[in-house]
C-alpha positions in Angstrom: 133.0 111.2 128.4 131.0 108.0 129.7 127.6 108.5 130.3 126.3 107.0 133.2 122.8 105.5 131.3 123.6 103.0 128.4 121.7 104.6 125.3 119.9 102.9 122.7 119.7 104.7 119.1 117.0 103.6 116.4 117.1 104.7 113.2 114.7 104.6 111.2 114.1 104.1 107.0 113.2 106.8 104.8 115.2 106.6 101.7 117.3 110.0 101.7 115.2 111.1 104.2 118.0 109.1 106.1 120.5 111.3 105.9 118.9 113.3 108.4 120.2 111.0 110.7 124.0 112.2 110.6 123.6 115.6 112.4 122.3 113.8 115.3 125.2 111.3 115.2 126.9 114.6 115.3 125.2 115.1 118.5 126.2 112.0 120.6 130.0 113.1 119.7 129.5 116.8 120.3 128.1 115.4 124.0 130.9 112.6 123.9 128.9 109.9 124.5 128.2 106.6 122.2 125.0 104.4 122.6 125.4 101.0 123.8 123.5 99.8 120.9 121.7 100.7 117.3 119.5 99.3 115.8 118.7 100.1 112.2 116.2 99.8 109.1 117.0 100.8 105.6 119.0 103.8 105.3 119.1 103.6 108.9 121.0 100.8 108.7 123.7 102.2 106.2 123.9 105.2 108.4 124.0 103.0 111.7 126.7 100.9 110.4 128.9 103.5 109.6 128.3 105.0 112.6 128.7 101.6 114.6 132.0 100.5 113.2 134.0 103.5 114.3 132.9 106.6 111.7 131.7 110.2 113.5 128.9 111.8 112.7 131.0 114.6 110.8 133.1 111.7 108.8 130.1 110.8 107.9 128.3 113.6 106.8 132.1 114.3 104.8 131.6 111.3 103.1 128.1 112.1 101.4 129.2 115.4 100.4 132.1 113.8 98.8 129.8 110.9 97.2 127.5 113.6 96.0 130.4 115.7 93.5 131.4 112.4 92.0 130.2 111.7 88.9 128.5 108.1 88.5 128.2 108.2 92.4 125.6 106.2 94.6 123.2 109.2 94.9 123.3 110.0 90.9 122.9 105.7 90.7 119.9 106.1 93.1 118.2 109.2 91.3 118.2 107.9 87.5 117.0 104.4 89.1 113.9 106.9 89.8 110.2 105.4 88.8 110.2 107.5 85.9 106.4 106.2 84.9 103.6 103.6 85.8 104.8 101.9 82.6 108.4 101.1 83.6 106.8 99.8 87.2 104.5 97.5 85.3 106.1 96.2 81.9 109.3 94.8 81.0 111.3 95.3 83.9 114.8 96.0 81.8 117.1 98.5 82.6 114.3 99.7 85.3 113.9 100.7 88.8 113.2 97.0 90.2 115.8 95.9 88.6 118.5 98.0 90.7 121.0 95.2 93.2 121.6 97.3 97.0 124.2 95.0 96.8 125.9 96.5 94.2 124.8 99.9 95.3 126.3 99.7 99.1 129.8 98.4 97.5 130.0 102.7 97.2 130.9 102.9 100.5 134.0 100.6 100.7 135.4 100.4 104.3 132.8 102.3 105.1 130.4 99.3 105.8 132.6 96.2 107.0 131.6 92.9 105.8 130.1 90.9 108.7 129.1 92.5 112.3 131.9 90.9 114.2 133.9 93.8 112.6 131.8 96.6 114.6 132.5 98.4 117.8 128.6 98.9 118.8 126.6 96.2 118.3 124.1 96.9 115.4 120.6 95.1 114.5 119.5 95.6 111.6 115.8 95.0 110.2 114.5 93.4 106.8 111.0 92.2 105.6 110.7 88.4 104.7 108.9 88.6 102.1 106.6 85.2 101.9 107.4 84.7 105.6 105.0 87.7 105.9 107.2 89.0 108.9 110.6 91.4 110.2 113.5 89.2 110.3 116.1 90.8 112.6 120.2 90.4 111.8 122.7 91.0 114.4 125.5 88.6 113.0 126.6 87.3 110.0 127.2 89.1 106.7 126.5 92.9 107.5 126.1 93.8 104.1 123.8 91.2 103.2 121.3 92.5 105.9 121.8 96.2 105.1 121.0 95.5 101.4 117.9 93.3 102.6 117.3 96.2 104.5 117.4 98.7 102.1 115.3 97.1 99.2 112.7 98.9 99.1 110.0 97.8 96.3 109.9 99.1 92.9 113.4 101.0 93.1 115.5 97.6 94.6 115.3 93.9 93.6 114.6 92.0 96.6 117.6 90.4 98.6 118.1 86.2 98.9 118.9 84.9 102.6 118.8 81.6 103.3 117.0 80.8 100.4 114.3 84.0 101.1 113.8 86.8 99.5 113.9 90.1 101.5 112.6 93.5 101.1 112.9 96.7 102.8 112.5 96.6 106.7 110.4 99.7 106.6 107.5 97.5 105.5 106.9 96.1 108.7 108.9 98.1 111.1 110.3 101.4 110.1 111.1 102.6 113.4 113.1 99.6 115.6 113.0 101.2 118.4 112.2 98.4 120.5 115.5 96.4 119.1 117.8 99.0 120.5 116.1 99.1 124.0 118.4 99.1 126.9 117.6 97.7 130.7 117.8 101.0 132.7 119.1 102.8 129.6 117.9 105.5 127.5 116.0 104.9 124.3 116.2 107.4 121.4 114.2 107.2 118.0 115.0 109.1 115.1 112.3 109.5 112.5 112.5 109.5 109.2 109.6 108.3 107.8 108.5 111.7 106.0 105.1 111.7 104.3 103.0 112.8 101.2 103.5 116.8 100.4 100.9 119.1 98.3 98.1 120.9 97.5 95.1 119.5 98.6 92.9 119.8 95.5 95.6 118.3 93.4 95.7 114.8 92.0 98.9 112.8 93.1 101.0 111.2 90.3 100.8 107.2 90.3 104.2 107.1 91.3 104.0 109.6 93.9 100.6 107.9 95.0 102.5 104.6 95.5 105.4 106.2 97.5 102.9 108.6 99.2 100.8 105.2 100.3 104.0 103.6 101.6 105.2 106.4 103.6 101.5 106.9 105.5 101.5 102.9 106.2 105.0 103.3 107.8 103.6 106.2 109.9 99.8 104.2 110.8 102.7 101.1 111.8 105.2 103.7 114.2 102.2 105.4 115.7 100.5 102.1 116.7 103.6 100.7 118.3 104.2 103.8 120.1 101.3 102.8 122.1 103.3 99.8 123.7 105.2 99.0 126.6 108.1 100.1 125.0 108.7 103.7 124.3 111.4 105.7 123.0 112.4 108.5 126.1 113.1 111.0 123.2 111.5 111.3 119.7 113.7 113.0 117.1 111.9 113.7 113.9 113.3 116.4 111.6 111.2 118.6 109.4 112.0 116.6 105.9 108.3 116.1 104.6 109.0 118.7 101.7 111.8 116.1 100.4 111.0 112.9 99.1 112.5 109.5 99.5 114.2 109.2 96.3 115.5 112.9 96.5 119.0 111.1 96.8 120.4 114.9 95.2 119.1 116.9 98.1 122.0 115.5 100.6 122.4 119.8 101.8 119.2 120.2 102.6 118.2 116.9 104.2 121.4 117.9 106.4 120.3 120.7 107.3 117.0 119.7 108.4 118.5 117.6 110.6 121.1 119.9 111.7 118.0 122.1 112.9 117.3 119.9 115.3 120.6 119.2 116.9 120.8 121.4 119.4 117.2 120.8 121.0 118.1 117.0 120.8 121.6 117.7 122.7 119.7 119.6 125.4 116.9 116.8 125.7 119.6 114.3 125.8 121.9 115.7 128.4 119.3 116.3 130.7 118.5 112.2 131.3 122.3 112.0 131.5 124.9 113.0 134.2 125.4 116.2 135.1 129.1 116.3 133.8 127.8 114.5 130.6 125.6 117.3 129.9 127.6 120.1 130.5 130.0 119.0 127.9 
């Protein structure tokens, strides 16, 4: 079914957080409608491109389980690339976290993520950090996979990604919710949220690693909650219950899913009701 509003779908960056994002993929095809545009920032930009060229939300989610039961897969590459200690994040960087290539990483999902965005069917915007440019620096054409691994490299697990002579970082930095890049004239604008944040007992100390994460995650949230203040605005919210996982839990794929599978049906409801009638009884 068409819908008679174009839709705009951000999604944001959150590490495996991200994979939150597939049920409600599953959601648009459940309802049969596509958005008109994505717009993406870390994992929300591997996820979105997937999604963009032609994959459904269920070959998706098909996919990860699959990646997840093979041995030397992305998600066990991701885990052991873990910050294991404050040591390892501040000596010799051999063999460590930093020193992981996306990449290398994002060559996992073959066919899965074309080469360059002319290849997609919904056009896709993806969002990295320029590092000494001290600013977002928005792709929509041009090597896909370059932007997606800028995208995606987030400090202290990825090394930072060279375009046009500057290195990148993770998008999240400066804008981990892109809403704003996937907004429509007279469409609908739908934000997924991923950012997660610091879980635990109160009276506890937080490990330097998890204080460093922890810190990142909260600054993402201070930077979505300001924005949300401004003209633009998504018309729906999604953001599933995943603060018990953190962003390097790349083995918890079931769960994350189903965090976001909780919040499918709500979201189809919302949805369908700023669409056509027909659109939302399907």
């Amino acid at each position: 079914m068409t819908a008679d509003r174009p839709i705009g779908l951000a999604l944001g960056g959150g590490g495996a957080l991200g994979f939150a994002h597939v049920p409600i993929l599953e959601a648009f095809d459940e309802l049969g409608v596509r958005p008109a545009v994505i717009a993406g920032c870390s994992m929300g930009a591997i996820i979105g491109a997937a999604y963009a060229k032609g994959e459904s939300g269920r070959e998706i989610a098909g996919f990860l389980h699959g990646l997840r039961q093979q041995r030397g897969d992305l998600l066990q590459r991701l885990w052991r690339s873990r910050p294991r200690a404050v040591r390892e994040l501040f000596g010799p960087m051999r063999a460590t976290a930093g020193q992981l290539v996306a990449e290398t990483v994002l060559e996992a999902f073959g066919e899965r993520l074309p080469k360059t965005f002319a290849e997609l069917a919904i056009p896709l915007r993806v969002v990295a950090t320029d590092f000494y440019g001290w600013h977002e620096t928005l792709f929509s054409d041009g090597s896909l996979r370059e932007a997606v691994a800028a995208s995606m490299a987030l400090p202290l697990v990825f090394r930072p990604v060279m375009i046009g002579g500057r290195p990148h970082i993770d998008g999240g930095i400066v804008n981990p919710l892109p809403f704003e890049h996937a907004a429509v004239d007279g469409g609908i604008l739908v934000a997924v949220d991923v950012i997660g944040g610091p879980m635990g007992r109160p009276g506890r100390f937080p490990r330097p690693v998890e204080a460093m994460i922890g810190s990142t995650q909260l600054m993402m949230r201070a930077i979505t909650a300001q924005k949300m203040k401004g003209a633009i605005r998504p018309d729906i919210v999604v953001e599933p219950e995943i603060a018990r996982f953190r962003p390097l839990d790349f083995r918890q794929i079931d769960p994350i899913l189903k965090a976001g599978e909780a919040q499918k049906e709500d979201f189809k409801r919302r949805l369908g009701a700023l669409l056509s009638p027909r659109v939302a009884a399907g």
